[in-house]
C-alpha positions in Angstrom: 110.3 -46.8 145.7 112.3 -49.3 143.4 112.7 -48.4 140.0 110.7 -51.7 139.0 108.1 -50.0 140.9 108.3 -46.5 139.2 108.2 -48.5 136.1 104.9 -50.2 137.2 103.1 -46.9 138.7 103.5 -45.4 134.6 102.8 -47.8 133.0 99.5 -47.8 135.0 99.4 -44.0 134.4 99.5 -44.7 131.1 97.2 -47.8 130.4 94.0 -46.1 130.9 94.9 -43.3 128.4 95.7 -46.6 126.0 92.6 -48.4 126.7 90.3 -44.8 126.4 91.7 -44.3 123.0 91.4 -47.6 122.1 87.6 -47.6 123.1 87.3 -44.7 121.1 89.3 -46.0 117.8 87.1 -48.8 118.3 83.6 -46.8 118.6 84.3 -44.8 115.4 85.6 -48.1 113.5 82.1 -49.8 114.9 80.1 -47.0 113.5 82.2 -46.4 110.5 81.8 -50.0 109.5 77.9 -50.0 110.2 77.9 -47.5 107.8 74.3 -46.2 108.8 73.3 -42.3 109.3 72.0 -43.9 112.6 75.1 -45.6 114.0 77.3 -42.2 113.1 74.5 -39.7 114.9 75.3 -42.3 118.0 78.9 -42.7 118.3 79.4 -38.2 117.5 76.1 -37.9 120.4 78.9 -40.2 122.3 82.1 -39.3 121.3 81.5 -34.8 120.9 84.9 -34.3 121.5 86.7 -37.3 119.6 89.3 -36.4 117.4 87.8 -38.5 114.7 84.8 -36.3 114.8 85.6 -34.6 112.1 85.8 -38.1 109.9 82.6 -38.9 111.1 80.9 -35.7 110.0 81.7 -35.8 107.0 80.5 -39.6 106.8 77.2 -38.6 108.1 77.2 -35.9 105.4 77.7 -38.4 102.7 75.1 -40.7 103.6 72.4 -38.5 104.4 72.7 -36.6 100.9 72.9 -40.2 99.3 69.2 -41.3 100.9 68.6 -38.0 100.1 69.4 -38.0 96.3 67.8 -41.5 95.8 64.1 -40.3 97.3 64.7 -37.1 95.3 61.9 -35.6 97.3 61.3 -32.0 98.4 61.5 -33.4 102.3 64.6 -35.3 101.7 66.5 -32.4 100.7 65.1 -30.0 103.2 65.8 -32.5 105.8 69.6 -32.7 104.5 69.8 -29.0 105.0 68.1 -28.8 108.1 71.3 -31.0 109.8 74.0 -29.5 107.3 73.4 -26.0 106.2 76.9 -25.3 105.6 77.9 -28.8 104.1 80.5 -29.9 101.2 76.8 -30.8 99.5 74.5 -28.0 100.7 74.5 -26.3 97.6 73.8 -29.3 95.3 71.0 -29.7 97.4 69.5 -26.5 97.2 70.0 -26.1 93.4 68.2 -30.1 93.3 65.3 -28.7 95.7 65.1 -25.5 93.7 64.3 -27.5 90.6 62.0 -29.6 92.1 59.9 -27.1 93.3 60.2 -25.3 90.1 58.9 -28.3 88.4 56.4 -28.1 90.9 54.8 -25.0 90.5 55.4 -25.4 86.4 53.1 -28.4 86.3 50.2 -26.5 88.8 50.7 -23.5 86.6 48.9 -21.2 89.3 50.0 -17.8 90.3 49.5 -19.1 94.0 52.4 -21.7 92.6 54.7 -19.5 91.2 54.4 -17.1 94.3 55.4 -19.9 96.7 58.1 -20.8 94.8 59.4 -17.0 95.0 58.9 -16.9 99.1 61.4 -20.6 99.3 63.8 -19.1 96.8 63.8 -15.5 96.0 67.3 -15.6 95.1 67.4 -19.0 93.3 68.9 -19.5 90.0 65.2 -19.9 88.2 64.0 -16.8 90.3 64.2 -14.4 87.3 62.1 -17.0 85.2 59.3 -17.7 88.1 58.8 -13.5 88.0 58.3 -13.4 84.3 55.6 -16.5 84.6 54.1 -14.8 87.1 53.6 -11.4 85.8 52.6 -13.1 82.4 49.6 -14.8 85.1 48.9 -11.9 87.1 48.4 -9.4 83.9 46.3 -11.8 82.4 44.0 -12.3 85.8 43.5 -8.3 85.9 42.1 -8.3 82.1 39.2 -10.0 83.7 36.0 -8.0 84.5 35.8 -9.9 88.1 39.8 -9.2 89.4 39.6 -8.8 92.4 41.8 -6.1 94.6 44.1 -8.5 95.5 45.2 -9.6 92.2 45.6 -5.7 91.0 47.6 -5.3 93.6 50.4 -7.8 93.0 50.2 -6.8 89.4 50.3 -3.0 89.7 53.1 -3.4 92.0 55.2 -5.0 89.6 54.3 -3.1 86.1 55.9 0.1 84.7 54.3 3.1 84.8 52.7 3.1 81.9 51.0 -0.2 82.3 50.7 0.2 85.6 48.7 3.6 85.4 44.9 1.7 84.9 46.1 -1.0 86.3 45.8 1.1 89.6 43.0 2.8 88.6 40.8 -0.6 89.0 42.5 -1.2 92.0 41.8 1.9 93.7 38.0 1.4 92.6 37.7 -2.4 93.3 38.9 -1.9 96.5 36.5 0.6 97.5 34.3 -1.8 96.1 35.5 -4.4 98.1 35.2 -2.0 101.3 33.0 -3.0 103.9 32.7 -1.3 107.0 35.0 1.5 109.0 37.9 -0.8 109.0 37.9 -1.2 105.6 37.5 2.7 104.5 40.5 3.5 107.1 42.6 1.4 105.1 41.6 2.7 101.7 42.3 6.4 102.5 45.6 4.9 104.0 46.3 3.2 100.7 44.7 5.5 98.0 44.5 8.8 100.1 44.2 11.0 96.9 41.5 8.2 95.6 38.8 8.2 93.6 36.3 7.3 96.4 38.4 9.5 99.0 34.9 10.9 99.6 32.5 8.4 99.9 35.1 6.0 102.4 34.7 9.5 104.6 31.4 9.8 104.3 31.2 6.2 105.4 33.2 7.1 108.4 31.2 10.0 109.1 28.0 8.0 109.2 29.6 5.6 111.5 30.2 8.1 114.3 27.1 9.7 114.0 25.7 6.8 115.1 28.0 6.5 117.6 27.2 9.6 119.1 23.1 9.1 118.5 23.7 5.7 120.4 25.4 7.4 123.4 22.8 9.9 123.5 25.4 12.8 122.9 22.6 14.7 120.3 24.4 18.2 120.9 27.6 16.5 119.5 25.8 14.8 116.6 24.3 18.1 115.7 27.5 19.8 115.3 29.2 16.9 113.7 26.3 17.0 110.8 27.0 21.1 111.0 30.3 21.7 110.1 31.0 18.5 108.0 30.9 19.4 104.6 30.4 15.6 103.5 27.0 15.5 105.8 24.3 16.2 102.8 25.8 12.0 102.0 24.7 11.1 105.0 21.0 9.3 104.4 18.3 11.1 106.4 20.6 13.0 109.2 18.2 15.3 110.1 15.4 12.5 110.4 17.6 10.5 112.7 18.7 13.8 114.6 14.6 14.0 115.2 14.1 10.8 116.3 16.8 10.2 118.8 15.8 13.6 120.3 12.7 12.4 120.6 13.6 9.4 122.3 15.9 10.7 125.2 12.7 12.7 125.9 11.9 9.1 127.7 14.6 10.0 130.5 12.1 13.4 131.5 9.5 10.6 132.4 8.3 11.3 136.3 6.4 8.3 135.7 8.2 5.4 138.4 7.6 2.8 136.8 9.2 4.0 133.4 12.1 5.2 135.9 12.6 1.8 137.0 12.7 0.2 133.6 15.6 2.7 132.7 19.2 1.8 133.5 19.9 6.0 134.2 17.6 4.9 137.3 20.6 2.7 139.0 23.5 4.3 137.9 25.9 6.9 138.3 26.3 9.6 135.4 29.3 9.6 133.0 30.8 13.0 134.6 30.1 11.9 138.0 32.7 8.3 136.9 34.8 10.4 135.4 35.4 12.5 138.5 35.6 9.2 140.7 38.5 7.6 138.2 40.6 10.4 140.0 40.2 9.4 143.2 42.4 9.1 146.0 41.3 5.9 147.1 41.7 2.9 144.4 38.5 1.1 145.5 36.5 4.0 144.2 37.8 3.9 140.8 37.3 0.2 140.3 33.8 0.8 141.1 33.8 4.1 138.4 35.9 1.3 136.2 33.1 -1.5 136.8 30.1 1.1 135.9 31.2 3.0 132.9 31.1 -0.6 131.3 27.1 -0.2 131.9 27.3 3.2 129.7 26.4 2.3 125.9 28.6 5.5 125.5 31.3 6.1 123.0 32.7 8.7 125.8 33.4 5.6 127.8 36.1 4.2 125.6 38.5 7.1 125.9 38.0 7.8 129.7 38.7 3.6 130.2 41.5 3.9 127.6 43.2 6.4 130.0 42.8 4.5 133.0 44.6 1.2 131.3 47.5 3.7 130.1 47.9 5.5 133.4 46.9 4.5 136.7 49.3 2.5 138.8 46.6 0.5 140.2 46.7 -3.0 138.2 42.9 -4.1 139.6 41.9 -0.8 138.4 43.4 -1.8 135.2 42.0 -4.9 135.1 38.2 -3.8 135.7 38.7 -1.0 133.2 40.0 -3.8 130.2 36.8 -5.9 131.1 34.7 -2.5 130.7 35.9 -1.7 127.5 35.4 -4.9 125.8 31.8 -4.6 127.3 31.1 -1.5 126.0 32.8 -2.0 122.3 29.7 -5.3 122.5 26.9 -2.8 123.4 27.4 -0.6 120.8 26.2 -1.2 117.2 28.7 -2.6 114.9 29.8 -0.1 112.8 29.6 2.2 115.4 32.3 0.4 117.5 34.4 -0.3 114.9 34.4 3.0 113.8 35.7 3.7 117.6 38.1 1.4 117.8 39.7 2.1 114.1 40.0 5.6 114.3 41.9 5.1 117.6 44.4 2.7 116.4 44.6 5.0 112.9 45.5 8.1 114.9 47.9 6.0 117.2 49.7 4.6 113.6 53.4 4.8 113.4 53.8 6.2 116.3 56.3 4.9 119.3 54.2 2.9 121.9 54.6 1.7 125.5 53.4 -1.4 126.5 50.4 -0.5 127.5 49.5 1.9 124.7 49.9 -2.0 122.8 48.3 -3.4 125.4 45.4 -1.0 124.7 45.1 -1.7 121.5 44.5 -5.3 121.8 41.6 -4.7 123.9 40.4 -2.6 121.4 40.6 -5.5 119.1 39.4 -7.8 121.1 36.0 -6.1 122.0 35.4 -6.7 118.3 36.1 -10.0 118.1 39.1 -9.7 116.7 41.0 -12.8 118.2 44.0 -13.2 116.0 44.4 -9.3 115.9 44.2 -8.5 119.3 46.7 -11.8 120.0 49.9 -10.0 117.9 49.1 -7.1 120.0 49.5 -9.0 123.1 52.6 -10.8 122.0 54.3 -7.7 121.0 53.3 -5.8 124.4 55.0 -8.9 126.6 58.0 -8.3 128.3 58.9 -11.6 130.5 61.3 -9.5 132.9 57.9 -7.0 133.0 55.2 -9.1 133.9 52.0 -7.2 133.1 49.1 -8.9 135.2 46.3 -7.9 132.6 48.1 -8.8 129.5 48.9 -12.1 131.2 44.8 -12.7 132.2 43.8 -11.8 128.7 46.7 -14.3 127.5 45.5 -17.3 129.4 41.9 -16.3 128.8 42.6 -16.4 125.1 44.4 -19.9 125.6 41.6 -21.6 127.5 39.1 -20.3 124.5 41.3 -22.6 122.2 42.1 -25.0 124.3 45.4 -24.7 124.6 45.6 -25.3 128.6 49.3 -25.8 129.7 49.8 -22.2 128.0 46.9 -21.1 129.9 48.1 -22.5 132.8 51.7 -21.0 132.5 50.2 -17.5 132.1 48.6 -18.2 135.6 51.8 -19.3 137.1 53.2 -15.7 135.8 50.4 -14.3 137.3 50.8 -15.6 140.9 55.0 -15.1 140.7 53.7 -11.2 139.6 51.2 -11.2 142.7 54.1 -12.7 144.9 56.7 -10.1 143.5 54.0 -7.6 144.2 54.4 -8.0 148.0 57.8 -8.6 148.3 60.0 -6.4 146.5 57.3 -3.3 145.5 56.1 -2.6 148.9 58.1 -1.4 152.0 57.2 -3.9 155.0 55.6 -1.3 157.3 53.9 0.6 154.4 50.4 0.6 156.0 48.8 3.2 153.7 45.1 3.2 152.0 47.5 3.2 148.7 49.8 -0.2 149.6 46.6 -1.8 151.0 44.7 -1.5 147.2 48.2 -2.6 145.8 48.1 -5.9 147.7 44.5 -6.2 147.1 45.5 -5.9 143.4 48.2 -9.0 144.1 45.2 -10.8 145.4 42.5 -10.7 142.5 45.6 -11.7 140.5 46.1 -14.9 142.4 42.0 -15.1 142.3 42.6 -15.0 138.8 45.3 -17.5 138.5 43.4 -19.8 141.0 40.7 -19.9 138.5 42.7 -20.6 135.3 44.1 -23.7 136.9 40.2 -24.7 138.3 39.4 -24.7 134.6 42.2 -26.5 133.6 41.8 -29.0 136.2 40.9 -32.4 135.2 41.0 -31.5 131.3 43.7 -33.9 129.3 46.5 -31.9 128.9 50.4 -32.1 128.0 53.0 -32.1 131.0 50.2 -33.0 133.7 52.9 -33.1 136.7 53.9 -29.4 135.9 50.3 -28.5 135.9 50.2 -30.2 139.5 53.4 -28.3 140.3 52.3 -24.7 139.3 49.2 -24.9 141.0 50.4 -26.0 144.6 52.9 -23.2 143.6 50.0 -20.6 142.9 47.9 -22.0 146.0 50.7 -21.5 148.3 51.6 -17.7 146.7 47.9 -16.9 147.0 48.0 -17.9 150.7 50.5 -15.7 151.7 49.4 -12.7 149.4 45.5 -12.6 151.1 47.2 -13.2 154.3 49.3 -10.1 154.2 46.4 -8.4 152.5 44.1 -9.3 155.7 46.7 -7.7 158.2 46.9 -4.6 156.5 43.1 -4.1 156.4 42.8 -5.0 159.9 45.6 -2.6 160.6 43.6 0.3 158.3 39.9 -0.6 160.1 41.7 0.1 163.6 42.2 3.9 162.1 39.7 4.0 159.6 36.5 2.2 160.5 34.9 3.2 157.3 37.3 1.5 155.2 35.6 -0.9 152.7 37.9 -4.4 152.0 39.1 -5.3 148.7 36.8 -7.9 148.7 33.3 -6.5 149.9 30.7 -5.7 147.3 30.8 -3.1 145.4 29.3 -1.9 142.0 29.8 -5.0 140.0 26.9 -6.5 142.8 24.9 -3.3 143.0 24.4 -3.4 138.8 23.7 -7.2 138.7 20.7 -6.7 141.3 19.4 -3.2 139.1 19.6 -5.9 136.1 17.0 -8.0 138.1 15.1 -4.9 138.6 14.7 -3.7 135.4 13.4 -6.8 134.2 10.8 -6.9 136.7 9.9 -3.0 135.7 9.3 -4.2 132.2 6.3 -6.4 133.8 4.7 -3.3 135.3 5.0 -1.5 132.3 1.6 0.3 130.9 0.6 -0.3 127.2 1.4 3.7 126.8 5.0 3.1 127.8 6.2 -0.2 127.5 6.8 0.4 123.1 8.9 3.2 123.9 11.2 1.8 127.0 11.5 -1.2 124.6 12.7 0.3 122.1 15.0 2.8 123.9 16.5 -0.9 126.2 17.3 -2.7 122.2 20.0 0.0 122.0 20.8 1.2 125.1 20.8 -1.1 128.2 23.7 -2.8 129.0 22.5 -6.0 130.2 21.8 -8.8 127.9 18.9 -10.2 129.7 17.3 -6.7 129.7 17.8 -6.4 125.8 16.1 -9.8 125.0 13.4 -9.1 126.9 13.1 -5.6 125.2 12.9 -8.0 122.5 10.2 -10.1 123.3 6.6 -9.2 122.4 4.6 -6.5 124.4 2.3 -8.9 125.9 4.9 -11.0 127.3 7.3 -8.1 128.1 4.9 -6.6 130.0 3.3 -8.8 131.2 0.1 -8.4 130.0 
């Protein structure tokens, strides 16, 4: 190669380098001499690596705290610090927003005001001042006959000891006042537990299980919880109530069939006998014990289906027994189940929890309608790299209810990628056992599940509609292949076991719905001399809604007659 031609191969080499800078010089220069926040966010979204980055930064900076001084607005400032935290003008712009909000809650002159200006700047240079305002307007809310707990709260809390002294005397007795229910009288003994009204919160407790027990039938246990409690003589007509439910259960001695008929006892298994099938062998038999005991109005039910969720390895077993406990927290009376569900949750307080202890919990909530409750249980319990198939089919459920459908829909999703997992990296290939067979069946009523979250979504305006689309051929394709391997290995079990019932055949979830049917066509064959008393005994105690409003109608047309 000539030297002419070495000359010409650099300065090729070199051009390009030239002309790149060039470009560059010439991009910030363009944006620099536009002079807009919107032509500097372009050329640095361009340019990230440009040496004049730096330059153009700090040009941003200066415009956007400009635009933000001239609106002098609480939003232009907090915008300015949202983009530049750490800027040359950050802390001008907190101590400006500071003293705007100040002004703020100055010219409202509310203790709401003043406590909102505390949360956004706790730390701030007119912090000390906001606390004296608002102690001055909390003190002088708590002089008032009305205060309520709330407000001698904040104030107590912040008073010596010597003001604060009656100041927590009204607030322990306004919020007993202020009590209402089991919930409630949990948290006051929590809060005040050498109270005032220590005695009357238990005594509220007490009355609550009593009737939990009456309820359930359990009349030896309510006996001996009125017996050794020295709080019972506080509890209004005990003895009376004792009496009458005795008298009541007398109905179950009945030889009379149609007063059999019109019972639920008549079509279902006893509470021991579903206790001793929740330790079977075979899973199938304790989703069926897991399906009835939600068709027991019986406080003993909670426990025994509290245990299953904790324990067993089962996950449709699971599943049946979280839909049975929010059933039977709705049969029982109101107090009664909260009473149930608090004193759980109290006893469980501050102590370390699994996932599905948490998990638990929620349902608990949630069989009292306690939505927003039971949903920060559920979001503490998940664990995306441990997919829990019944906290993810509560999830979704809970989505659909407000409509928030692509969350829904991604909760579905994770419950067919669990059901797919489920076959292909928790079960050994030639695992035929009665065991691995219920397991798969459990991969399939997830993908059942899932199925149906995306049939409700379906059609419904939602966000991201060619996801959707995606995730459900996803699901449909997962399910496939999960009831496919689910129908070999019951083919495989029938060849040794020909009385082998499929995860799919009817079980006791069909065998109640039809004693439902029947019941209600035993209250029309009812006799005047029975049909009071089996009414009155089905408003408390039967576990289908249909049977209960009928219970509810008037004799004539309840029985019939």
């Amino acid at each position: 190669m000539t030297r002419v031609a070495r000359l010409y191969s650099r300065l090729l080499a070199v051009v390009p380098v030239l002309l790149l800078g060039a470009c560059r010089d010439s991009a910030f220069n363009a944006a620099s001499k536009a002079g807009t926040p919107e032509a500097l966010r372009l050329y640095l979204a361009q340019h990230p690596e440009d040496e004049q980055v730096p330059a153009a930064q700090a040009q941003l900076e200066e415009k956007v705290f400009a635009q933000a001084r001239e609106a002098h607005s609480v939003v232009g400032y907090k915008r300015f610090l949202e983009e530049f935290p750490e800027g040359a003008h950050a802390p001008s712009a907190r101590a400006l927003l500071e003293a705007l909000r100040f002004n703020a809650a100055k010219d409202k002159g509310t203790a709401t005001a003043w406590r909102q200006f505390l949360e956004d700047h706790p730390q701030g240079a007119k912090a000390a001042q906001a606390r004296d305002t608002l102690r001055a307007l909390e003190l002088k809310q708590v002089l008032t006959p009305d205060a309520d707990a709330a407000a001698l709260a904040r104030a107590a809390e912040t008073a010596d000891d010597v003001a604060g002294a009656p100041l927590r005397e009204r607030l322990d007795a306004q919020t007993f006042k202020e009590a209402q229910g089991p919930r409630a009288w949990f948290d006051y003994l929590r809060r005040f537990p050498a109270g005032k009204f220590r005695d009357e919160a238990k005594a509220g407790l007490l009355n609550a299980q009593l009737e939990g027990l009456l309820v359930s039938g359990q009349i030896d246990a309510a006996t001996d919880l009125v017996k050794r409690s020295p709080l019972a003589s506080g509890l209004k007509g005990a003895a009376a109530r004792l009496s009458h439910e005795t008298e009541m259960l007398k109905l179950l001695q009945v030889k009379e069939p149609a007063v059999q008929r019109a019972l639920p006892q008549f079509y279902r298994r006893s509470f021991e006998d579903l206790k001793d099938a929740l330790g079977s062998s075979d899973a199938r038999d304790r989703w069926d014990a897991a399906v009835e005991l939600g068709h027991h109005v019986d406080v003993r039910a909670i426990d025994a289906l509290l245990e299953v969720l904790k324990t067993n390895r089962n996950d449709k077993v699971r599943r049946h027994a979280a839909e049975s406990l929010r059933q039977v927290l709705t049969l029982l009376p109101p107090q009664a189940a909260e009473y149930e569900v608090f004193s759980r949750i109290e006893a469980g307080r501050d102590t370390s929890k699994d996932s599905k202890v948490i998990i638990a919990n929620g349902l608990l909530l949630e069989g009292l309608n306690l939505v927003d409750d039971a949903r920060l249980e559920y979001q503490k319990a998940f664990e995306p790299r441990l997919l829990d198939p019944v906290l993810l089919a509560r999830g979704a459920q809970m989505r659909l209810a407000r409509n928030e459908n692509y969350s829904a829909v991604v909760a579905a999703r994770l419950l067919a990628v669990w059901a797919q997992e489920t076959i292909d990296e928790n079960l050994e290939p030639d695992d035929l056992s009665v065991s691995a067979t219920r397991q798969v069946c459990a991969a399939a009523d997830a993908s059942r599940q899932a199925a149906q979250i995306f049939a409700q979504v379906r059609g419904k305006p939602t966000e991201f509609q060619k996801d959707i689309e995606q995730f459900e051929r996803q699901a449909m394709a997962s399910r496939a292949l999960v009831e496919a391997r689910l129908r070999d290995m019951e083919l495989k079990v029938m060849e040794k076991d020909a009385s082998f019932r499929p995860c799919f055949a009817e079980g006791a979830a069909e065998r109640l719905a039809v004693a439902d049917q029947k019941r209600l066509e035993a209250f029309k064959k009812l006799t005047p001399q029975w049909s009071g008393k089996v009414r009155a005994y089905a408003l408390l105690r039967d576990p289908s809604p249909q049977v209960r409003a009928a219970a509810q109608a008037s004799p004539a047309s309840a029985t019939g007659q």
